[in-house]
Each structure stands twice: as structure tokens, then as C-alpha cells.
C-alpha positions in Angstrom: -177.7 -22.5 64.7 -178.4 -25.7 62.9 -180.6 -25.7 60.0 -180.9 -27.5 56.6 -180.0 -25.7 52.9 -182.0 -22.2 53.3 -185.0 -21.9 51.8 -185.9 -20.1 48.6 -188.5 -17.2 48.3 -190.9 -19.7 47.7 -194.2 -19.2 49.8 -195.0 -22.7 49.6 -192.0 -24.2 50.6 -191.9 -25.7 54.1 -190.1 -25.1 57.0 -187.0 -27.1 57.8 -186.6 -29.9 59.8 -184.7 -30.1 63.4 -181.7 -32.4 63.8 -182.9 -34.0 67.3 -180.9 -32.9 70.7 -177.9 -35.2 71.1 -175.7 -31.8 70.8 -174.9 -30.7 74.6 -174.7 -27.0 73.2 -178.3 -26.8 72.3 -179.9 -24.4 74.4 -183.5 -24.0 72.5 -185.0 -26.8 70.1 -188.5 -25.9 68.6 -189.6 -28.9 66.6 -192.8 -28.7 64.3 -194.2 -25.8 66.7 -197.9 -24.7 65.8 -200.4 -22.8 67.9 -203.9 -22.1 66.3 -206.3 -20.0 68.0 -210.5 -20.3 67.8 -212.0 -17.2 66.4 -215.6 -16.5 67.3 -217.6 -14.2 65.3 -220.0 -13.4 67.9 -219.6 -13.9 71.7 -222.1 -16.5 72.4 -220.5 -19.1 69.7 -218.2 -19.1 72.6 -220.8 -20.7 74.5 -222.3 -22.7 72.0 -218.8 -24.5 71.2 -218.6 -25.4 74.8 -222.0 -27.1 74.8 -223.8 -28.1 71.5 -220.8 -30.3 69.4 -221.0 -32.7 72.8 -225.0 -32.8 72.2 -224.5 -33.7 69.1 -221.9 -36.6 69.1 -224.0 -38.2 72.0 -226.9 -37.5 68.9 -224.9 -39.2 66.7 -224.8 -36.4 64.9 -221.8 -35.0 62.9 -220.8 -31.9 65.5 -220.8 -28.6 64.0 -218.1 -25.9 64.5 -218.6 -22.7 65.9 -215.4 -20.9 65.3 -213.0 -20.6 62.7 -209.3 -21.4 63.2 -206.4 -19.4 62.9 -202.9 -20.1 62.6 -200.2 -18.2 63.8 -197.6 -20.7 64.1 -197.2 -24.0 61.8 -195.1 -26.6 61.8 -192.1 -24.1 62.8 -188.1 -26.2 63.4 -185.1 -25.2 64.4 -182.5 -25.2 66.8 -180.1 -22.6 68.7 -176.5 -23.1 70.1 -175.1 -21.6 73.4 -173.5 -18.7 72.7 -175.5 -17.6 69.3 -177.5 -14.4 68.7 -180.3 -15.4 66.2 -182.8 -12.6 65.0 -186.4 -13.6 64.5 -187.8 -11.0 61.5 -191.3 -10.6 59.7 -194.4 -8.4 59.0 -196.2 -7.8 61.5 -198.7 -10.4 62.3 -196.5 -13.0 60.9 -195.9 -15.1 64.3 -192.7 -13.7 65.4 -194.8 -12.6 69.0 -196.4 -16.2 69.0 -193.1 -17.9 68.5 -191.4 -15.7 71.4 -194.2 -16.3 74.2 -194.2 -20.1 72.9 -190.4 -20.2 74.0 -190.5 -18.1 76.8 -193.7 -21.1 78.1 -196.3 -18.0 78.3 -198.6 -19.4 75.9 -199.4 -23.5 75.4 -198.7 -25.1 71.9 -201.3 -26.4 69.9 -198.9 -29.0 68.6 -195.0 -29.5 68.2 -192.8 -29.1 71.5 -190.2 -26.4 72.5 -187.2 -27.7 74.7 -184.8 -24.9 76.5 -181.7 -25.4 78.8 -181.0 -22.5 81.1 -183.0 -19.8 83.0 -185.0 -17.8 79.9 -185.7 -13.8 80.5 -187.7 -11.9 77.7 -188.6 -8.6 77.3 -191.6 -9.0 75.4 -194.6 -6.2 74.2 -195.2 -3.6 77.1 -197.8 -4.7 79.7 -196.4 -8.3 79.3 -195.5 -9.8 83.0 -195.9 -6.7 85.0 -199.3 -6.2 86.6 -200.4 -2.2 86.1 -201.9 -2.1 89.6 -198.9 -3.0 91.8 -196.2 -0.5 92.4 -192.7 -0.9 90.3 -191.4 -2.2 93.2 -193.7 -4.6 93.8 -193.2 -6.0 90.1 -189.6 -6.0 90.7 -190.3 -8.8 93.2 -193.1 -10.1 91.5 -191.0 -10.7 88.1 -187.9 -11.5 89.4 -189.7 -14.2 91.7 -191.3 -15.7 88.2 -187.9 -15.5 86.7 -186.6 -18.3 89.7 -184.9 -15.8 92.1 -185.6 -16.1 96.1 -187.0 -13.0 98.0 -183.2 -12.5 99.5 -181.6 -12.9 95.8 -184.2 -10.3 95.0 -183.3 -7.7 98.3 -179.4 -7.8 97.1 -180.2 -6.6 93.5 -183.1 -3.9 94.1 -180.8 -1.2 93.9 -179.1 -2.0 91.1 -182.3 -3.0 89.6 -183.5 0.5 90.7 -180.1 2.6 89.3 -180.1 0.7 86.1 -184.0 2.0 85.7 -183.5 5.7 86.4 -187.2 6.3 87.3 -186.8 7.5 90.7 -189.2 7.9 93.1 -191.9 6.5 90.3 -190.8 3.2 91.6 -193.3 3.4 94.2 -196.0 4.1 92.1 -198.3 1.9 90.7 -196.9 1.3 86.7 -200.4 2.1 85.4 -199.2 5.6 85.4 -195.7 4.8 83.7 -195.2 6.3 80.5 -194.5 3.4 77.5 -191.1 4.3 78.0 -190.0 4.2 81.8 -191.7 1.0 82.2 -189.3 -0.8 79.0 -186.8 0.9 82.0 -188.2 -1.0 83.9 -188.2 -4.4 82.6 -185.6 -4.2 81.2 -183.7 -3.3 84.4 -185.3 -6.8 85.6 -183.9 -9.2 83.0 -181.0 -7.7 82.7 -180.3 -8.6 86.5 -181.8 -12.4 87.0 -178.4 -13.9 85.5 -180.3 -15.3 82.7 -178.9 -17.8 80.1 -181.3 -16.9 76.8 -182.3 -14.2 76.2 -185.3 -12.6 74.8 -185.6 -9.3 73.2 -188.9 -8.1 71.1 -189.5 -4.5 69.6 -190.0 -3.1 72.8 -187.0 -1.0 73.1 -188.4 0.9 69.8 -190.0 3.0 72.3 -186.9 4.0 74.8 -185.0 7.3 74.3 -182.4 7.1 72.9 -179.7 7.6 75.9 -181.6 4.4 77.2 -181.2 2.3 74.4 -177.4 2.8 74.3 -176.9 1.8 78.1 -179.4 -1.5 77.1 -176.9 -2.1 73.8 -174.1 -1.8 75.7 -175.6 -4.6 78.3 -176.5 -6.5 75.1 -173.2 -6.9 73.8 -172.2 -7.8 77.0 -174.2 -10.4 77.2 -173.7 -11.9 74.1 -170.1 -13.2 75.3 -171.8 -15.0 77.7 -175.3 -16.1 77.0 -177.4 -16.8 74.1 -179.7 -13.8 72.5 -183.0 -14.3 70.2 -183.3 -10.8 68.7 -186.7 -9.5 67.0 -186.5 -6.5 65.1 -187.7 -4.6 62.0 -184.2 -2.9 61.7 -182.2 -5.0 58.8 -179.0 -3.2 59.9 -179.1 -3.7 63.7 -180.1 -7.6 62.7 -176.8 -7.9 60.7 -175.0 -5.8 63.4 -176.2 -8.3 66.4 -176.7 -11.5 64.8 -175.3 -13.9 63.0 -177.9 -16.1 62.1 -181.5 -15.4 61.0 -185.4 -16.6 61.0 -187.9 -15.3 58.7 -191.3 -15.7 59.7 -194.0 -15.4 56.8 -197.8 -16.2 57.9 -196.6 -18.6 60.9 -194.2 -20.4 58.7 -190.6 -20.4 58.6 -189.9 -18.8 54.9 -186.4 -18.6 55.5 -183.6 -20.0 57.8 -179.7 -18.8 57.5 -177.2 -16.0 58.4 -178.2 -12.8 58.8 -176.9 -11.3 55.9 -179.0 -14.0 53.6 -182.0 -13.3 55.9 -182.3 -10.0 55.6 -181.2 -9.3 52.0 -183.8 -11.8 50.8 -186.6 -10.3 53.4 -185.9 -6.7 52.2 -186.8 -8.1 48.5 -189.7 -9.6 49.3 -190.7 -6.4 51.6 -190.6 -4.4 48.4 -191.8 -6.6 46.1 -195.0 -6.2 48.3 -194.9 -2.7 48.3 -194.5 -2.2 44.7 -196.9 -4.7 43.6 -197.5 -5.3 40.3 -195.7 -2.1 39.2 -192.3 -4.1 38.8 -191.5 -7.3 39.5 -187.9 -8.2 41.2 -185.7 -11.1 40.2 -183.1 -12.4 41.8 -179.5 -11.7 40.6 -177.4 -14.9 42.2 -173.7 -14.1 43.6 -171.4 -15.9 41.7 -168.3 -17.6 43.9 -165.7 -15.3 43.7 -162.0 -15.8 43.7 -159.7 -15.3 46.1 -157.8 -12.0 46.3 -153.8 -12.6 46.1 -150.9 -10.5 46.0 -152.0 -7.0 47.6 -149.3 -5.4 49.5 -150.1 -3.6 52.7 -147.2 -0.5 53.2 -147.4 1.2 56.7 -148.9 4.6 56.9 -148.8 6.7 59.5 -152.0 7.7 60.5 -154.1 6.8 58.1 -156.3 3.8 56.3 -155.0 2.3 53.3 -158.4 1.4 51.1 -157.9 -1.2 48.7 -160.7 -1.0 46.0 -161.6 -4.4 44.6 -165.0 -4.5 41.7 -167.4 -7.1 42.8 -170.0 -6.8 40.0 -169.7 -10.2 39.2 -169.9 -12.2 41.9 -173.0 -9.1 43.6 -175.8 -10.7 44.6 -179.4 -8.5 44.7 -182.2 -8.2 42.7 -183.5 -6.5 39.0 -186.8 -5.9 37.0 -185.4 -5.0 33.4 -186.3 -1.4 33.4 -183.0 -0.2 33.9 -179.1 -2.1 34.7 -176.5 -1.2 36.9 -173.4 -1.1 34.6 -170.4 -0.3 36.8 -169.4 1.9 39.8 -166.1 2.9 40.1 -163.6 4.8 42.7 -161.3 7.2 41.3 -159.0 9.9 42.5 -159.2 13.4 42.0 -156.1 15.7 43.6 -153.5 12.9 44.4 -150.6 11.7 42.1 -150.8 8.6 43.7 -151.5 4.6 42.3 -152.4 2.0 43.9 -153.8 1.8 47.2 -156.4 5.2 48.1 -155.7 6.8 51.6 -158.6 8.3 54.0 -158.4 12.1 53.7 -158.1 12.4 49.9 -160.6 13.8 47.5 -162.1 10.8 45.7 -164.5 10.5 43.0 -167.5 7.3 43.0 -169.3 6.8 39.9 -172.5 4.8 39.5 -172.8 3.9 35.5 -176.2 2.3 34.4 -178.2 2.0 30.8 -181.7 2.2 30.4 -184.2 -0.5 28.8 -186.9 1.5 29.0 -187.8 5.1 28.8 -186.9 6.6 32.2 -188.9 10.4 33.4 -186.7 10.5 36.4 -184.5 7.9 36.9 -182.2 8.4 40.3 -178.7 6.5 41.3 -177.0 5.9 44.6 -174.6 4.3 46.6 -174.0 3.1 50.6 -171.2 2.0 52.2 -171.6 -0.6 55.1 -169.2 -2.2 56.8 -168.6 -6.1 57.4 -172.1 -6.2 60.2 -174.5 -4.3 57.7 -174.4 -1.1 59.3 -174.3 1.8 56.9 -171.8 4.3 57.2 -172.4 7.0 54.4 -174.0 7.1 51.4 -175.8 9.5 48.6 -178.0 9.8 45.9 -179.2 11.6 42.9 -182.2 13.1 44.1 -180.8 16.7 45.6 -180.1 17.4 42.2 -182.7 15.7 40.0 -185.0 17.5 42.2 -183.9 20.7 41.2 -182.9 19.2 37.3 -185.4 16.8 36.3 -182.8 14.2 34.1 -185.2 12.4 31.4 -183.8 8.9 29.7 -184.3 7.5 26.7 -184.5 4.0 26.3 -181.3 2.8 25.1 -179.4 5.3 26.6 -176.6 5.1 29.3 -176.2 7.3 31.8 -174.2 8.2 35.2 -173.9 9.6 38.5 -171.0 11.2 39.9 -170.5 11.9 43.6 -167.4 14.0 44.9 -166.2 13.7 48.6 -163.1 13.0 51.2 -162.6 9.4 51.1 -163.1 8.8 55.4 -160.7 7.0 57.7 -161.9 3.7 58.4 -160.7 1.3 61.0 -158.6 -2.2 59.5 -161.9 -4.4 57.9 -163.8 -4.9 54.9 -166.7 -2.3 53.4 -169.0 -4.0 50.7 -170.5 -0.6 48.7 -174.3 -1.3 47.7 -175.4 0.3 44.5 -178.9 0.7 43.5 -180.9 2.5 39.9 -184.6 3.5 40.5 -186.7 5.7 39.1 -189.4 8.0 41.4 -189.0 10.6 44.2 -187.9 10.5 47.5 -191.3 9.4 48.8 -192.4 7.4 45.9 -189.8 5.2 44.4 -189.2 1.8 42.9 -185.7 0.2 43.0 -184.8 -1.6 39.7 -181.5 -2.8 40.0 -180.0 -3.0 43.5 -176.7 -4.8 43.8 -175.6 -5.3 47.5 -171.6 -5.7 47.4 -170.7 -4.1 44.1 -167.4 -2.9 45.3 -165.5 -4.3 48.3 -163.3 -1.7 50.4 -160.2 -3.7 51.7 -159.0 -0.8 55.0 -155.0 -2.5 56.2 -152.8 -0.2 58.4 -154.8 1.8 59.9 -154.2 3.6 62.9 -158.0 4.9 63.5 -159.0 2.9 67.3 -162.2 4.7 67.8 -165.6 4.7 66.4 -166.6 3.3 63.2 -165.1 6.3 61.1 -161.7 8.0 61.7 -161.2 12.1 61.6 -157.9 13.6 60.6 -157.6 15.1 63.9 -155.3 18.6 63.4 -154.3 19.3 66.5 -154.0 17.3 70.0 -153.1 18.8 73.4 -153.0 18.4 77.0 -153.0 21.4 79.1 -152.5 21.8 83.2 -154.6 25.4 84.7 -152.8 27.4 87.0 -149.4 26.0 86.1 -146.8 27.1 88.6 
């Protein structure tokens, strides 16, 4: 994805430019997109605009309007490689729809252009493309005809189309009656068999069960080694899981444009800077460039993950109000004799340190561990027991949060541990320090293959019934 230096959370900055199309591996280039539409108060303005501003020009007469404008897309830029996955986030209302059915050539610009190279497929809000009065089948062939396949292309994927779907005999019945989720079946059974080259994925699998949603991942990820993906979803961990590169839409403007991971982090603190208003306000805390890690050794173990603990306060990037700072976290051992590296299966010890700046009723500390896409993988925090304990701090004071478990077996990578002091409940909460990669988990020699977590497994065996 090609983009100039990412923007700032500045709500008046502007979008940023488009480098023109000279690069053969541009698939999609969106250049100073807008699309306004005419709202009318009251249907008959409709009529009016269409009759009296041409009265009153030929009057010489200044023409009056009789609707007032509103944009959902302005002056958007950018640009997307074969190949990439790019996830297009934002409130609701903020364009991201717009943008989509601007690409996909469903809806007219009101200026800018959009250029794509390939066949496009999108999977767009329910009731988009399929028409509720015709049978599944006959959107099958009605869709897949839109999406540039011939009636006989069509014939020789119906029943694949049909198995990937899984709605039976329901395939004969007009979709009206579908259910919200066997029509996303549905559709989604449809792009994913028109060979398409982009493609286009909005919230719509939100609504799938959940058996569903895996077999439409697992197509996904399949596709991404072949074809490029715009991704739209509310879900910061599956947009640093699938994407590497990211578009945040803010009132029909591009706010931000980067990776994934700068995306999201700074969407997330703008997200809750909304929600908490003027009860705390949220600065940035810049990541300083760290330096490079020499000189660890990596022994063999058998069967295990060797976790390398490195502290990242420094250079952790996230955001703080004042009320309270995150002071350290720390990994320590508790049953082994051992230095040096830890090993998955031992008893470890994670402690979040922090200091209040103001008086703090009931202030609460936790931790996650993601790995290197975002996803997170475990994590706790002090509520259980300050539920039960109400903890008072005085301004001044330092405090801590201890949190006991067996370190898991991780696969070979790198874990960034996020840290984060609020003060509130479980359902009413405000985060005033949150640092994103405050420790980094270096895993080398492991044997764990499968999943994202390894289990010490005790015992493994094959056995043979009715042995002779």
C-alpha cells in the first residue's frame, strides 16, 4: 500500500495524496474520491429541486436549494498493491460502506475517480446484490452472471457453490425467507467461487455461526496468497491478525493511513477518548527507537519454549492522562532454580507496578499478552479481587498487582505484553495509562507445531482394537 507519512490524530488534517499509476502492481487507485448525497426534509422538495432552480435561472434569478448536502466521502487517496490485505476501520457512519460500494462501481462518485485491475467480488451489507424474490438458485446465476461468469461457467460450479453454502433444500426457496445468516452462506459461497482478484469483505460475516466463519477464514487465508483483500471490521485484533496495512475513516475523510498496528492502536485511543469525554483526557506516549537485541543465546530444549524476557518501557508507545503511571511490569520465577532464559510449564510471577498522582477509590491493573498479529492470547486483571476488596490509593502512593500462573508453551515468535492502570469497574472504567508493548517475549526452540499455545501433553499413545 502506498501512502505518504501517516497522519496524526488531528481531525483537520487532510487525507493523503495518491502517487499516480505507473506501478504495474497497483490493483485499486482511489484518488480524491467524494460522494455527497441530497437530503430532503420533506418529500416534495424532491420535486421542487427538479423544477423550480431551472425557473429561476431562465428568471435570472439566483436558484434556491431545496436540499441540504451530505458528505459521506471527501477527497479520499490511496492506493493498493497485488497481493496486500488492507482493513478499512471507523464508526459507524463514517464512510467505510460508501467507500466499499464506490470501489466495487455500485454507487457513482460525486467527484474523484476509482481505477481497479482484475475481476472485484464483495460481500457487502445483507440484501446487497441478491434480489429477495428469486430463489437462491436463481441468485446464484443472477450474481455470478454480474460477477462476469457465462451461464456454463456458472452450471460447472453450482454444486460447489451449493456444498460450500450448506442450506439445503432452502436453495430453492425464495431468499426472502432466509434467516440473516444462511443468506451471508450464501453470498459468500458466490464470491468465494467467481475466481476473483480483489476482494471485498464488510461486517457481514458478524452475523454467521460460528462453525461458518471458520470455514470462510480458512478460504480467506487462502486467498490472501493469491489475491488482494480490503477487509472492514470493528475487531482491532482480527484487523492486525489479517492485514498488514490500514485505513481509518473519520466523517468521510481519511484520518489515518499506515500498518495495521499504527491504525488500530491510534483508532482504539481516539475510540475511548470519545467514550470517556471530558472525564480524562488521553495523550499520546511516543515509542522511542529501540536498540537492537545482541548476544542472547538460544540452548535446545526438548520439548519446550525458551521465553526470553526483554523490558520495553522505554521505547512502549500508548497513551496517558496524569491520574495515575505505569511504573514497571516485571516477569519473575517462583519454583525454579533456574537463570536466564524462562521455560513454558513453570510457575511464573508478572507484576504490574504503578504510582498514583491523584487520589484513586478503586484503581485496577492488568496485563495481555498478544502475539506478533495482535491477537491476544491470555491476560488478567485486578478486578476479581478488588471486587471482593475494594483497594483505596492515596495520591502519592505506589502500588502493585501481582498475578501467579504457568508460564504457557508458545510456538518460536515474538509476544509484546500490554499493560494498562485504570480506575472503575468492569462495566464502567477509564484507562489512564495503557502501554502497548511494555515487555517483549522472545519464544526460540520450541517444539510446540500446533495452535497458537502449546500443552505439556503427559501422555501420547496409539492403540490397535481387537489386536490378534
Amino acid at each position: 500500500m502506498s501512502f505518504d507519512t501517516p497522519l496524526t490524530n488531528n481531525s483537520e488534517a487532510t487525507a493523503p495524496s495518491i502517487a499516480g499509476m505507473a506501478n504495474e502492481d497497483v490493483v485499486i487507485s482511489v484518488k480524491n474520491l467524494s460522494k455527497c448525497y441530497q437530503i430532503y426534509s420533506q418529500p416534495h422538495d424532491r420535486l421542487k429541486e427538479s423544477i423550480y432552480p431551472r425557473l429561476q435561472r431562465l428568471l435570472g434569478k439566483p436558484a434556491r436549494q431545496y436540499f441540504r448536502e451530505f458528505w459521506a466521502l471527501k477527497n479520499v487517496s490511496f492506493e493498493v498493491r497485488r497481493g496486500e490485505t488492507v482493513a478499512i476501520i471507523g464508526r459507524n457512519g463514517s464512510g467505510k460502506s460508501t467507500l466499499l460500494q464506490l470501489i466495487c462501481g455500485t454507487l457513482d462518485s460525486t467527484g474523484g475517480t476509482v481505477t481497479t485491475k482484475g475481476r472485484v467480488a464483495a460481500l457487502l451489507e445483507l440484501g446487497a446484490g441478491f434480489n429477495p424474490e428469486f430463489t437462491g438458485r436463481e441468485n446464484v446465476y443472477m450474481s455470478g452472471t454480474i460477477l462476469g461468469l457465462r451461464k456454463e461457467e456458472i452450471d460447472q460450479r453450482f454444486d460447489a457453490i451449493a456444498a460450500f453454502a450448506e442450506i439445503g433444500d432452502f436453495i430453492e426457496q425464495p431468499v426472502k425467507v432466509y434467516s440473516s445468516g444462511m443468506f451471508v452462506r450464501l453470498a459468500f459461497a458466490v464470491i468465494a467461487h467467481v475466481d476473483a482478484d480483489i476482494l471485498i469483505i464488510d461486517e457481514a460475516l458478524a452475523v454467521g455461526d460460528a462453525v461458518f466463519t471458520q470455514k470462510c477464514m480458512r478460504y480467506i487465508r487462502d486467498f490472501q496468497k493469491r489475491g488482494t483483500l480490503l477487509f472492514v471490521s470493528h475487531d482491532m485484533g482480527s484487523v492486525q491478525n489479517l492485514c498488514q496495512n490500514g485505513i481509518w475513516l473519520a466523517h468521510g475523510e481519511a484520518r489515518m493511513i499506515g500498518s495495521s498496528q499504527e491504525v488500530s492502536e491510534a483508532y482504539l485511543q481516539h475510540t475511548l477518548q470519545e467514550t470517556y469525554g471530558k472525564d480524562a483526557k488521553l495523550s499520546v506516549v511516543e515509542r522511542k527507537k529501540a536498540a537492537p537485541v545482541v548476544g542472547q543465546t538460544k540452548p535446545a530444549l526438548d520439548y519446550a519454549a525458551q521465553v526470553v524476557v526483554r523490558d520495553n518501557l522505554e521505547h512502549a508507545k500508548g497513551w496517558q492522562t496524569g491520574v495515575m503511571e505505569l511504573l514497571s511490569v516485571t516477569l519473575d520465577r517462583l519454583d525454579s532454580a533456574n537463570e536466564g532464559a524462562f521455560l513454558g510449564g513453570e510457575r511464573v510471577c508478572l507484576t504490574v507496578r504503578a504510582k498514583a498522582h491523584q487520589d484513586l477509590p478503586q484503581p485496577i491493573l492488568g496485563f495481555t499478552v498478544r502475539d506478533r498479529l495482535g491477537q491476544e492470547l491470555f491476560g488478567e486483571n485486578t478486578l476479581p479481587f478488588t471486587d471482593l476488596q475494594v483497594s483505596p490509593v492515596a495520591a502519592g502512593q505506589e502500588f502493585s498487582a501481582e498475578f501467579t500462573f504457568v508460564l504457557p508453551m508458545l510456538p518460536n515468535g515474538e509476544y509484546a505484553v500490554m499493560a494498562s492502570a485504570a480506575t472503575g469497574t468492569l462495566y464502567d472504567n477509564i484507562q489512564h495509562h495503557f502501554l502497548h508493548d511494555i515487555l517483549v517475549l522472545t519464544v526460540s526452540s520450541s517444539k510446540i507445531r500446533w495452535g497458537l499455545v502449546g500443552l505439556p501433553f503427559e501422555h501420547v499413545v496409539l492403540k490397535v482394537a481387537n489386536e490378534q
